[in-house]
TORKOL-4160 file (C-alpha; in steps of 0.2 Angstrom, whole numbers, padded with zeros to 4 digits, m for minus):
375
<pt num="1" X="m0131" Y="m0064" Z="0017"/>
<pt num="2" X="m0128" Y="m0050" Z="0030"/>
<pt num="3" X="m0130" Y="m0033" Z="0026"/>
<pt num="4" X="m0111" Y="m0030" Z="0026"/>
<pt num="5" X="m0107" Y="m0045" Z="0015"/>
<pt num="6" X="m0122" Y="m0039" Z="0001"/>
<pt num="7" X="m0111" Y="m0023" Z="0001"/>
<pt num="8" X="m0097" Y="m0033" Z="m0004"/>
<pt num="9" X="m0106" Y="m0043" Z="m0018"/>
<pt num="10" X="m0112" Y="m0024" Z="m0024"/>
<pt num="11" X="m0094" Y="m0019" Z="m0025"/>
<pt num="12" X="m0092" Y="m0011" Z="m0043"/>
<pt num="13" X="m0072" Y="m0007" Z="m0043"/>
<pt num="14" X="m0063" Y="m0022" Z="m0033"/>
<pt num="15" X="m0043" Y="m0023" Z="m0030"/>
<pt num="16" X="m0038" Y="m0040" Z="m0027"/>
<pt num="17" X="m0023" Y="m0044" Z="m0018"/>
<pt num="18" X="m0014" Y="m0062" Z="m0018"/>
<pt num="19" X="0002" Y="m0068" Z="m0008"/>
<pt num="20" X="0016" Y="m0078" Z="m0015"/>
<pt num="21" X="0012" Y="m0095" Z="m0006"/>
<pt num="22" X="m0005" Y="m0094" Z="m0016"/>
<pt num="23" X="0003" Y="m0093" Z="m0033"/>
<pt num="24" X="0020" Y="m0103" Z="m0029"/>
<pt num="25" X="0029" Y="m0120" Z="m0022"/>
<pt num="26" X="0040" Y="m0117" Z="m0008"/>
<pt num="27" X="0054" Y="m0123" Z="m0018"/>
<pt num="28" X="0049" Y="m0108" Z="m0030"/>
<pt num="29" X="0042" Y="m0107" Z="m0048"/>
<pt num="30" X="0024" Y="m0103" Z="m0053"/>
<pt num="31" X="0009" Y="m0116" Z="m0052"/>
<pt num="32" X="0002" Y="m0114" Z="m0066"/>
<pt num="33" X="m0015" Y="m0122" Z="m0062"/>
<pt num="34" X="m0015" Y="m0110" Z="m0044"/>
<pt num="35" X="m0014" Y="m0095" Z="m0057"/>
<pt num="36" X="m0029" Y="m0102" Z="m0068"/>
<pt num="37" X="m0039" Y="m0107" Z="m0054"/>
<pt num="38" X="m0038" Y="m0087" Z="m0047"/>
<pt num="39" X="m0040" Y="m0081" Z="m0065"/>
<pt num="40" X="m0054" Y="m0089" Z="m0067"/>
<pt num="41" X="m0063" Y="m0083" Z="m0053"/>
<pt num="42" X="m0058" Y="m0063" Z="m0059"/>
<pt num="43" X="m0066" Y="m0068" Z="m0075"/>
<pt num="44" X="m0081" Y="m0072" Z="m0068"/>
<pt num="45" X="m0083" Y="m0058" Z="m0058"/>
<pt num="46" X="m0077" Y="m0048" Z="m0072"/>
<pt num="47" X="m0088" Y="m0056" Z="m0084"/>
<pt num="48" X="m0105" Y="m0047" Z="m0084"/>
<pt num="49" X="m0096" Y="m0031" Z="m0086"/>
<pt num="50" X="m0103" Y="m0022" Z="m0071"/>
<pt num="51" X="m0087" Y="m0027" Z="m0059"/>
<pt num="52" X="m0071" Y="m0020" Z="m0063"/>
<pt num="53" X="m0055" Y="m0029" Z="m0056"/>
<pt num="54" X="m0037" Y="m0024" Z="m0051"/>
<pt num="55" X="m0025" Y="m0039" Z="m0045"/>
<pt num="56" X="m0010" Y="m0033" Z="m0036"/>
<pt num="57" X="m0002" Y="m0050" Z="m0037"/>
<pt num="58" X="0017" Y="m0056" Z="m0026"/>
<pt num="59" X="0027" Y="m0067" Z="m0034"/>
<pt num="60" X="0040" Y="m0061" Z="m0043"/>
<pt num="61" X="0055" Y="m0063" Z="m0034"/>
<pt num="62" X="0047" Y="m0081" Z="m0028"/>
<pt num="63" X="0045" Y="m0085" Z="m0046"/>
<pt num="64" X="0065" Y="m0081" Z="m0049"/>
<pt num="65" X="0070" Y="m0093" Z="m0037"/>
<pt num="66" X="0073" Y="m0108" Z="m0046"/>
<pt num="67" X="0078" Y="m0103" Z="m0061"/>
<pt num="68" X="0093" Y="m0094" Z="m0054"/>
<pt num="69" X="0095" Y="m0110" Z="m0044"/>
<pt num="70" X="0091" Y="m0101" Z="m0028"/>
<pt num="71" X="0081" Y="m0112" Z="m0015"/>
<pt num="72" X="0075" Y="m0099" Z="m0004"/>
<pt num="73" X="0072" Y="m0084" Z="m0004"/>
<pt num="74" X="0086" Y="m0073" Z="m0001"/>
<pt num="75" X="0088" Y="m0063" Z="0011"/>
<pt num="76" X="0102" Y="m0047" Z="0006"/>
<pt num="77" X="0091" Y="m0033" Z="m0009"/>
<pt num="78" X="0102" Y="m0035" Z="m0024"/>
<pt num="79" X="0099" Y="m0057" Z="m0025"/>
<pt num="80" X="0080" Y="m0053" Z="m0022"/>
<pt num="81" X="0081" Y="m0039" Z="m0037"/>
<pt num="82" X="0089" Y="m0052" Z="m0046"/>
<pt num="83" X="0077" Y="m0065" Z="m0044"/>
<pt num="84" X="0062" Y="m0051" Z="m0047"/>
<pt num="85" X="0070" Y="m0049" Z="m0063"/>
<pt num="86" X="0068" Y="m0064" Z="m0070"/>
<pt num="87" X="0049" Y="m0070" Z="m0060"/>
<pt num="88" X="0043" Y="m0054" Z="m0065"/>
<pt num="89" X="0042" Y="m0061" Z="m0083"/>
<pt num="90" X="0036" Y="m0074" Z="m0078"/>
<pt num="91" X="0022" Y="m0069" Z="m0069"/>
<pt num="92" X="0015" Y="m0058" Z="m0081"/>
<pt num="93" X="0018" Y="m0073" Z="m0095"/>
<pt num="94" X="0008" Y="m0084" Z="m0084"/>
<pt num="95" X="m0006" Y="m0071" Z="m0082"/>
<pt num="96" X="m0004" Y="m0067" Z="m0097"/>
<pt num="97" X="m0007" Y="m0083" Z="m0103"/>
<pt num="98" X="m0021" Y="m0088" Z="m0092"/>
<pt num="99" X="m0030" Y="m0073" Z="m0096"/>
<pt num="100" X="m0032" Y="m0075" Z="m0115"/>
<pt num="101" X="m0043" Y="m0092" Z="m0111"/>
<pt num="102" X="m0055" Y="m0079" Z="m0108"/>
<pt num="103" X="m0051" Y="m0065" Z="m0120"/>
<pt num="104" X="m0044" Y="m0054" Z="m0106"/>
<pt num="105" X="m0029" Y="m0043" Z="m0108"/>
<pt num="106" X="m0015" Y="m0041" Z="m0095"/>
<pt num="107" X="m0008" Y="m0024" Z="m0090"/>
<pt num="108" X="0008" Y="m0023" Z="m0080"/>
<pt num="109" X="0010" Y="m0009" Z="m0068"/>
<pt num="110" X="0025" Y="m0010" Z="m0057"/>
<pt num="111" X="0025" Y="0002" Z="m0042"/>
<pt num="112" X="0038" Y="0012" Z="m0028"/>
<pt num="113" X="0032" Y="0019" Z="m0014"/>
<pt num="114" X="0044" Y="0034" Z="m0021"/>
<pt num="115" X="0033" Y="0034" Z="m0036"/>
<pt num="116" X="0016" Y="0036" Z="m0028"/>
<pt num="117" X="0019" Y="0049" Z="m0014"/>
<pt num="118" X="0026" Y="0061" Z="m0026"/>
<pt num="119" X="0011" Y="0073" Z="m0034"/>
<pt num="120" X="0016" Y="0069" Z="m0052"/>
<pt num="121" X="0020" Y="0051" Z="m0052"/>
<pt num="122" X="0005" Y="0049" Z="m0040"/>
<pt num="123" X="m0006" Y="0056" Z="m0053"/>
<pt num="124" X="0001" Y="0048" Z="m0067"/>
<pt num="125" X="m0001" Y="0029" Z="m0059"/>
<pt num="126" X="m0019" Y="0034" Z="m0054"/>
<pt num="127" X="m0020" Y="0040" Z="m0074"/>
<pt num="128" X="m0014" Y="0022" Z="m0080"/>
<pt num="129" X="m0026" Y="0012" Z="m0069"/>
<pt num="130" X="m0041" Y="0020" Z="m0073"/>
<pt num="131" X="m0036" Y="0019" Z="m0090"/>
<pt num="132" X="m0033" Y="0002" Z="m0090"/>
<pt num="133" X="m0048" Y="m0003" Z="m0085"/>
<pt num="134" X="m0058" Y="0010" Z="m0094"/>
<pt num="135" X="m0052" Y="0000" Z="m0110"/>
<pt num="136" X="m0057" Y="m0017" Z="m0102"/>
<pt num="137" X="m0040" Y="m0022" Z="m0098"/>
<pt num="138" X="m0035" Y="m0031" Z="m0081"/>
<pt num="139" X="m0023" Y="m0021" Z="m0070"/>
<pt num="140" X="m0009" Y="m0034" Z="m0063"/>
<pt num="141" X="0000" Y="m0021" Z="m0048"/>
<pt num="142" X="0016" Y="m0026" Z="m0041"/>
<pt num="143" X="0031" Y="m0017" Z="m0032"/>
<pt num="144" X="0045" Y="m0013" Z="m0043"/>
<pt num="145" X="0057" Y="m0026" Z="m0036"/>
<pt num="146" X="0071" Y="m0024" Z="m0044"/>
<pt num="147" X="0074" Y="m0004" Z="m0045"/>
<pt num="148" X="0066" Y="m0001" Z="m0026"/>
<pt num="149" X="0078" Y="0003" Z="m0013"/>
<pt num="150" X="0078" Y="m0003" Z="0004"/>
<pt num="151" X="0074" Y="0016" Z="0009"/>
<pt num="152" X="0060" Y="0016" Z="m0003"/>
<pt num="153" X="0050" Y="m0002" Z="m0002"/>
<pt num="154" X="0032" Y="m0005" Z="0002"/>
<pt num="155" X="0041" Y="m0019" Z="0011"/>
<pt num="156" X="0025" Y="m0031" Z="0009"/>
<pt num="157" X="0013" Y="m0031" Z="m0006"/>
<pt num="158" X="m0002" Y="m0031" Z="0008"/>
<pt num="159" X="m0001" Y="m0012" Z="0011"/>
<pt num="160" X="0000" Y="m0007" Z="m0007"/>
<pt num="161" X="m0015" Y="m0015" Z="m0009"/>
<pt num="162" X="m0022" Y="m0006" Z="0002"/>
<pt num="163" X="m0016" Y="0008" Z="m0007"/>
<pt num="164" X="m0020" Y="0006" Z="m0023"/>
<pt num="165" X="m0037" Y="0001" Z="m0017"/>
<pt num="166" X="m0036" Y="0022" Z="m0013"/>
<pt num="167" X="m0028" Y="0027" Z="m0029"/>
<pt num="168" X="m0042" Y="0020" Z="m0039"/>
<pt num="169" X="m0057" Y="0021" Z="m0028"/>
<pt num="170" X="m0061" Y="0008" Z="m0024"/>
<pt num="171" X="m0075" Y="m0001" Z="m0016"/>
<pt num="172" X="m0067" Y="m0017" Z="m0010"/>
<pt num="173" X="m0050" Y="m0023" Z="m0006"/>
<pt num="174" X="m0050" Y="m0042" Z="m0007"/>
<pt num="175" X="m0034" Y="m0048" Z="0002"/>
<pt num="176" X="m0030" Y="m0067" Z="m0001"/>
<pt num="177" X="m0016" Y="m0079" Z="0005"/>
<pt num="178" X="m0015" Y="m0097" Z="0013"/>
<pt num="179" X="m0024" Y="m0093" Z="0028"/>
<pt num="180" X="m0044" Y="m0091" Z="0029"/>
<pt num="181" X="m0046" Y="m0075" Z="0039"/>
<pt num="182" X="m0042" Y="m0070" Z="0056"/>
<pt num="183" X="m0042" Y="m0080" Z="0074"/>
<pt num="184" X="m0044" Y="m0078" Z="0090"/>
<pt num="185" X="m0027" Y="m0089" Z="0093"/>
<pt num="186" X="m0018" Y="m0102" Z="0084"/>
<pt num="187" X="m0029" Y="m0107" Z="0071"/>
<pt num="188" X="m0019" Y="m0123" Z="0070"/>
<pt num="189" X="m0023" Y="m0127" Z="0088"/>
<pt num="190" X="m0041" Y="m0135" Z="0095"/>
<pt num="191" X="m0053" Y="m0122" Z="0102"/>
<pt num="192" X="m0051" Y="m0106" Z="0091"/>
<pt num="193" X="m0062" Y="m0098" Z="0080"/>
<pt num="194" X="m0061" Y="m0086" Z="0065"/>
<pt num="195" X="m0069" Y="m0069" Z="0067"/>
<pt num="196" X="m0082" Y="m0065" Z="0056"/>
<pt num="197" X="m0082" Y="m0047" Z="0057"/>
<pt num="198" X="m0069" Y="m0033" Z="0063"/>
<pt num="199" X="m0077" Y="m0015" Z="0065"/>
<pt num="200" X="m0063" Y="m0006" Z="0073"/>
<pt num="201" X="m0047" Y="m0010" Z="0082"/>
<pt num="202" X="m0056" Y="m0014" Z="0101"/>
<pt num="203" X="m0061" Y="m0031" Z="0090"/>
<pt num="204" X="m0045" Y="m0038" Z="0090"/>
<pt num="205" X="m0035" Y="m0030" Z="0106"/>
<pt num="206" X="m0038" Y="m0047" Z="0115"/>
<pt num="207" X="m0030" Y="m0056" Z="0099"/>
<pt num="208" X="m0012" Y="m0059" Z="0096"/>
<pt num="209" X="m0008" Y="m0059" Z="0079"/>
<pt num="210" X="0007" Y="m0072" Z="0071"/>
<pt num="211" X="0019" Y="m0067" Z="0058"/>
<pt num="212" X="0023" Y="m0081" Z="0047"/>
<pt num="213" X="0016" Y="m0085" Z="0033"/>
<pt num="214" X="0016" Y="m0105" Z="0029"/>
<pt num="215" X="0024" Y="m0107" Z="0015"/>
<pt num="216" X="0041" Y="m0096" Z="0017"/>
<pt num="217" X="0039" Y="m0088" Z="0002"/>
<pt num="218" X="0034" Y="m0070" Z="0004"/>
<pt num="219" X="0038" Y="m0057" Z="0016"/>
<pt num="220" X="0020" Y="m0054" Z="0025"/>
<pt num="221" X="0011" Y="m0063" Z="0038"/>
<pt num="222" X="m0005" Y="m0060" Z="0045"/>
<pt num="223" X="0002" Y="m0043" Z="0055"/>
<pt num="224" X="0003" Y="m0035" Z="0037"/>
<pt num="225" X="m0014" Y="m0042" Z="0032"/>
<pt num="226" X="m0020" Y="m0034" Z="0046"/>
<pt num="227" X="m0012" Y="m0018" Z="0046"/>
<pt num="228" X="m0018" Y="m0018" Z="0027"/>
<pt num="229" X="m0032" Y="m0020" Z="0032"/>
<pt num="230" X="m0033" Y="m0006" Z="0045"/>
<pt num="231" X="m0026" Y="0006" Z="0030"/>
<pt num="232" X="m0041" Y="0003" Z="0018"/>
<pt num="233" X="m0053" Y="0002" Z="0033"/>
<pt num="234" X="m0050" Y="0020" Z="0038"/>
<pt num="235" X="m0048" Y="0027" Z="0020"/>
<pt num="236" X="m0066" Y="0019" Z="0019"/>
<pt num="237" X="m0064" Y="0004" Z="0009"/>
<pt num="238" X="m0072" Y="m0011" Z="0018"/>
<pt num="239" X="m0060" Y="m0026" Z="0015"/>
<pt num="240" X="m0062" Y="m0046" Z="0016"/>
<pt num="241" X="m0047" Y="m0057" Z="0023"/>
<pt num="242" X="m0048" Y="m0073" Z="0016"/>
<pt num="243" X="m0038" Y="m0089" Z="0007"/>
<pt num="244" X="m0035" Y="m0089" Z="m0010"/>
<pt num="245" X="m0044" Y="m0105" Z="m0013"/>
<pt num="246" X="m0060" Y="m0096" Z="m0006"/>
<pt num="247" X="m0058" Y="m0079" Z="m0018"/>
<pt num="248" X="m0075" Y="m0082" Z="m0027"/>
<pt num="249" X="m0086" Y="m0084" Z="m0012"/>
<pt num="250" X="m0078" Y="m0069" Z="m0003"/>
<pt num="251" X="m0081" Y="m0057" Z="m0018"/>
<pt num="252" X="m0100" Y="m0066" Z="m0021"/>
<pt num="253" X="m0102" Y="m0058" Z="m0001"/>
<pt num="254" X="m0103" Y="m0076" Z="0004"/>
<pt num="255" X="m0098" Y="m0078" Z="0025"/>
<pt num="256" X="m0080" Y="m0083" Z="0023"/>
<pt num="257" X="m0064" Y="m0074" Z="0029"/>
<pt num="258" X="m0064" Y="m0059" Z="0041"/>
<pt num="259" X="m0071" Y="m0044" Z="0036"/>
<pt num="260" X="m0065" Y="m0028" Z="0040"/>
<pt num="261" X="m0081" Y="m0013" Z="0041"/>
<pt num="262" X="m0073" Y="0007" Z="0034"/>
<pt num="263" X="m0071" Y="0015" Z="0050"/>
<pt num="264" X="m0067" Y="0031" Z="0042"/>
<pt num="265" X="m0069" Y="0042" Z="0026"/>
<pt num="266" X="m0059" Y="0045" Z="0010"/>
<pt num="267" X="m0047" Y="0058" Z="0012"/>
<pt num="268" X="m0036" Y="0067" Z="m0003"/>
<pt num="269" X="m0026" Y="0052" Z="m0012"/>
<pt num="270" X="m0010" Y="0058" Z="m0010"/>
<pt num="271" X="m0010" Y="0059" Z="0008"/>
<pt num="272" X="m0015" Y="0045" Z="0013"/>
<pt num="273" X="0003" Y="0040" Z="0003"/>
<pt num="274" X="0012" Y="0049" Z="0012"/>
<pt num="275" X="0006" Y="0044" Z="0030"/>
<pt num="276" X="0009" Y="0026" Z="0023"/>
<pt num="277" X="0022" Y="0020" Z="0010"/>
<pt num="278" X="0034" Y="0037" Z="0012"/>
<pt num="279" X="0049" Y="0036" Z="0021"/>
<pt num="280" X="0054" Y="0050" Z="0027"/>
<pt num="281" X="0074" Y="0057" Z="0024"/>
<pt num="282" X="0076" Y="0071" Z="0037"/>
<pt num="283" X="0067" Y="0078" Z="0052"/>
<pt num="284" X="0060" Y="0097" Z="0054"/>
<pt num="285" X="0059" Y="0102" Z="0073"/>
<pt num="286" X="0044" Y="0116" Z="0075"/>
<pt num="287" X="0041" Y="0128" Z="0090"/>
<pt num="288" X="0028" Y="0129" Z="0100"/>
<pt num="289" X="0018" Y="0141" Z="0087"/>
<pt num="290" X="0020" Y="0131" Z="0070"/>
<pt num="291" X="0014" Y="0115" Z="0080"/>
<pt num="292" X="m0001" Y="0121" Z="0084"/>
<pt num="293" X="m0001" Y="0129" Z="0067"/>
<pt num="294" X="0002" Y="0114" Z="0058"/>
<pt num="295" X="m0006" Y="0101" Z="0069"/>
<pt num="296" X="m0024" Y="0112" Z="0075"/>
<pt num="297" X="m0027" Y="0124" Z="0062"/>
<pt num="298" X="m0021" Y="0113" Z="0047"/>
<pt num="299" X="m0010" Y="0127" Z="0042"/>
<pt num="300" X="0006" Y="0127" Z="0029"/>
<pt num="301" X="0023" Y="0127" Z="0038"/>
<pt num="302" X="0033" Y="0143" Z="0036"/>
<pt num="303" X="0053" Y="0146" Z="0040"/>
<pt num="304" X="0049" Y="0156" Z="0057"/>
<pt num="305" X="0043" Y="0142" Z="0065"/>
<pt num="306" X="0057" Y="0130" Z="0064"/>
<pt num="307" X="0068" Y="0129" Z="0075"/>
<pt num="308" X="0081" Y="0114" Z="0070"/>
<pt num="309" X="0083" Y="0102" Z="0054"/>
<pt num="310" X="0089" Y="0086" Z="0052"/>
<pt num="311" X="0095" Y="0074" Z="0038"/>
<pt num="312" X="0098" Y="0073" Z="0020"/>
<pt num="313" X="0085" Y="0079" Z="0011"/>
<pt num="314" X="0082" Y="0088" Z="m0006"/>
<pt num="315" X="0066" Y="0096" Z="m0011"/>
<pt num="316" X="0052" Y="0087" Z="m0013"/>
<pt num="317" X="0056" Y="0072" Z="m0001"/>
<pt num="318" X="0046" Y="0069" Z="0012"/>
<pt num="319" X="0051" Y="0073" Z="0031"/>
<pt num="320" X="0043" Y="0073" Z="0049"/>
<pt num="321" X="0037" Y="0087" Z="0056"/>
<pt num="322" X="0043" Y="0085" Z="0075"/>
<pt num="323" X="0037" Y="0093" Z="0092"/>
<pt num="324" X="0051" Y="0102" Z="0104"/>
<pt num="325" X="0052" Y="0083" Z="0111"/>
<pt num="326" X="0056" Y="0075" Z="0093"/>
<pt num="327" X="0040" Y="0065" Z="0094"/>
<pt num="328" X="0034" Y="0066" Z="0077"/>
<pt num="329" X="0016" Y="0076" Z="0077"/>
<pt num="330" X="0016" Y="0076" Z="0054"/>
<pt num="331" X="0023" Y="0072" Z="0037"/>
<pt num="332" X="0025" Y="0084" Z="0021"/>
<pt num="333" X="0035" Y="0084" Z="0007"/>
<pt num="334" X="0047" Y="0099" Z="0009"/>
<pt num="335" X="0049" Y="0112" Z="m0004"/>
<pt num="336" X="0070" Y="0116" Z="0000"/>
<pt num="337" X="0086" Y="0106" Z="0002"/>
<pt num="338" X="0091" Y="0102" Z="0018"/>
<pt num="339" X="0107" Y="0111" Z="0017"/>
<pt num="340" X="0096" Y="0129" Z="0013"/>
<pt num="341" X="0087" Y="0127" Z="0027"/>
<pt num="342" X="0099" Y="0135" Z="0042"/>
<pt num="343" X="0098" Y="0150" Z="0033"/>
<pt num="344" X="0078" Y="0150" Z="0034"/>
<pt num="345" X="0076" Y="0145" Z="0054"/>
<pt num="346" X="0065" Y="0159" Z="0064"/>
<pt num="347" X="0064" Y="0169" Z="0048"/>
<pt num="348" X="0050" Y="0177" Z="0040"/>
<pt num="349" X="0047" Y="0172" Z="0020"/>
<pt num="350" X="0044" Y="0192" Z="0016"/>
<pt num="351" X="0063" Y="0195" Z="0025"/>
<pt num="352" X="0070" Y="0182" Z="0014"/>
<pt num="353" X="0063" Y="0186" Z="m0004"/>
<pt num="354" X="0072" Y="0202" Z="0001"/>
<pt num="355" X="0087" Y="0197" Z="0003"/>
<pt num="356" X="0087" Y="0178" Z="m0007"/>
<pt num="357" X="0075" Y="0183" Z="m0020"/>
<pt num="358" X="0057" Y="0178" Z="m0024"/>
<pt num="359" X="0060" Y="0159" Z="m0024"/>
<pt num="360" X="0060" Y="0160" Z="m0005"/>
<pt num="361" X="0044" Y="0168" Z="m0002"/>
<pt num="362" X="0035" Y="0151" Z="0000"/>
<pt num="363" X="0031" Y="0135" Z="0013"/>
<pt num="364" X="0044" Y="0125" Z="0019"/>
<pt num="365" X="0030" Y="0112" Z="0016"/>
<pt num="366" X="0013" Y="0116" Z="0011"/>
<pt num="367" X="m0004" Y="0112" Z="0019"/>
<pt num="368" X="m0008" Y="0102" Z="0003"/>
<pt num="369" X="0009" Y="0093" Z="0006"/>
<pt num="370" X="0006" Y="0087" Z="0023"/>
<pt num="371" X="m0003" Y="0074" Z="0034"/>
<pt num="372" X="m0004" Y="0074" Z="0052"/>
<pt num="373" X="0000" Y="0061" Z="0061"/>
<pt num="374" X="m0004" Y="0065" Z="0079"/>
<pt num="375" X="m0020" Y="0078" Z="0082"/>
C-alpha cells in the first residue's frame, strides 16, 4: 500500500458517491441486490465505529422510470421531477431496507444548489449532516429533483459530492460508477491503461476524457467525475475514482481506480459553493479601482466602484463581478435588488445613508460574500 492509498484506509469521515447505472437497469427500476451489495460494504467500513460514512447516492428519477411507464430517461424538467418523485421513495425504502439487516438507520437529505450557497441554509444543511452522523445514522445525499430549477441544479450528483465532501469535512470522497477509473484513451479499445494516480491537472492534459456513461441512465460521465474530482482535490479532499463493484478495496486504500492527490487547502465552506453550484442571476461591472479592490486586496465591493448592472436579481442572489471587458474576475451574493442599484452607481455609502437612510450605508457584496474567480 503506497503512502497515498494508506491515507485513504486512515480516512475517518468518508462521502461516498454512487451513479445511477451502479444502482439501476437501463430499462429503470432499483436492483435490489446492486443496493445490498454496496450497503454492505458501508457497513463494514462503518462497522468498527472509527469510520463515519455519507452516501450521496443518484437514482431517483432512474428509479421513477418504470413505474410511470417511462422507458428512458426523459429529457424536458417537469417528466424528470415526476419521475424523481416517485424513485425518491423508492430509493430511500430500498436503503432503507437494506440498511436494517445491519441495524443501520437511513437519513434523507435532499439538496439545491440554491440551498447551500445561501449562509443560512448552508449552515443549516452542514447542521443536519453532522448531526446525522453524530447519532450513528447514515446520511443518504441527493439533489432535490423534483422542486430544483433548471436555474438552480447541480446538474450531475458528481459535483455535490464533491461539495458535500466540503460541507462536512471530509477526509475522503469516494466517487463510484460503471467505470474503474480513468484512461489514457478508450478504455474499451486494446493498448490503454488506467492512471493510478492524478496530482494536478498537467496529469491528464495529454488525455481526452469521454462523456457517456454506459448504461444511459444518469446525466454524468467521466468529464463530471473528473471535474468532481478537481473540486474536492483543490478544497483538499484527496478523492478515489473507481466502479461500484470495487467500493471496498478502494476505501481499504487497496490500488484500484484513479486516485486524485489535494492540490490545495480548505477554504471557508461557503465559498467554495459559491464558486461551484451557484448560478449567478445578473452581472456587476466594476471600474478599474473596485477590481483591483476586490480581486488584489480581497476587499468588500462598495457602490462607487460600479459602473453598470445587469439582470434580475434580488438581494442575496449571487452575481458576477465583471472587469471593464465583462470577463468575469469574482462572484458574491449581493446585498440590494437589482432595480436599487442605478441609483447607487459611482456613489459613496456615507452620500447615500444621507439621502436613502441608514440601510444604504453597506457593501453591495461583502468580502465574506465573495470568491474570486480570476487573481
Amino acid at each position: 500500500m503506497t503512502g497515498a492509498r494508506q491515507a485513504v484506509g486512515e480516512a475517518r469521515r468518508v462521502v461516498v458517491k454512487v451513479g445511477s447505472s451502479s444502482l439501476t437497469t437501463a430499462a429503470g427500476g432499483l436492483d435490489a441486490d446492486r443496493v445490498d451489495a454496496l450497503v454492505d460494504v458501508l457497513a463494514k467500513v462503518r462497522s468498527g465505529g472509527e469510520k463515519e460514512v455519507v452516501l450521496v447516492s443518484s437514482g431517483a428519477i432512474a428509479a421513477g422510470l418504470a413505474p410511470l411507464g417511462l422507458r428512458r430517461r426523459p429529457r424536458d424538467l417537469a417528466r424528470q421531477q415526476a419521475a424523481a418523485s416517485v424513485g425518491q421513495g423508492l430509493l430511500v425504502a430500498r436503503y432503507t431496507a437494506s440498511c436494517a439487516r445491519h441495524g443501520i438507520r437511513v437519513g434523507q437529505v435532499l439538496l439545491t444548489s440554491d440551498d447551500t450557497s445561501r449562509r443560512a441554509h448552508h449552515r443549516n444543511a452542514s447542521r443536519t449532516l453532522d448531526k446525522l452522523l453524530a447519532m450513528g445514522a447514515l446520511p443518504v445525499v441527493n439533489e432535490n429533483d423534483t422542486v430544483a430549477t433548471d436555474e438552480i441544479r447541480f446538474g450531475d450528483n458528481d459535483r455535490l459530492a464533491a461539495l458535500v465532501a466540503h460541507l462536512v469535512h471530509a477526509d475522503l470522497l469516494v466517487l463510484l460508477s460503471d467505470v474503474d477509473g480513468v484512461y489514457d484513451g478508450d478504455p474499451s479499445k486494446p493498448g490503454t491503461s488506467r492512471i493510478a494516480e492524478v496530482r494536478g491537472p498537467e496529469d491528464l492534459a495529454h488525455v481526452e476524457i469521454g462523456s457517456a456513461g454506459k448504461a444511459g441512465v444518469g446525466t454524468g460521465g467521466m468529464v463530471t467525475k473528473v471535474e468532481a474530482a478537481r473540486i474536492a482535490a483543490a478544497a483538499g479532499i484527496p478523492v478515489v475514482l473507481t466502479s461500484a463493484v470495487h467500493a471496498a478495496d478502494a476505501l481499504a486504500g487497496r490500488d484500484t481506480g484513479t486516485y486524485f492527490h489535494p492540490t490545495g487547502r480548505r477554504s471557508a465552506d461557503r465559498l467554495l459553493w459559491l464558486q461551484h453550484a451557484s448560478t449567478p442571476q445578473g452581472a456587476l461591472t466594476l471600474d478599474e479601482g473596485a477590481v483591483h479592490a476586490v480581486v488584489a486586496r480581497r476587499k468588500s465591493l462598495l457602490p462607487a466602484g460600479i459602473a453598470a448592472v445587469e439582470g434580475d436579481f434580488t438581494a442575496g442572489d449571487p452575481v458576477e463581478l465583471c472587469d471593464s471587458e465583462g470577463r468575469a474576475v469574482a462572484r458574491g451574493l449581493v446585498n440590494f435588488d437589482a432595480q436599487e442599484i442605478p441609483r447607487l452607481i459611482g456613489r459613496s455609502t456615507r452620500e447615500l445613508a444621507r439621502e436613502l437612510g441608514p440601510a444604504y450605508e453597506r457593501e453591495v457584496v461583502h468580502r465574506d460574500d465573495l470568491v474570486v474567480l480570476h487573481p
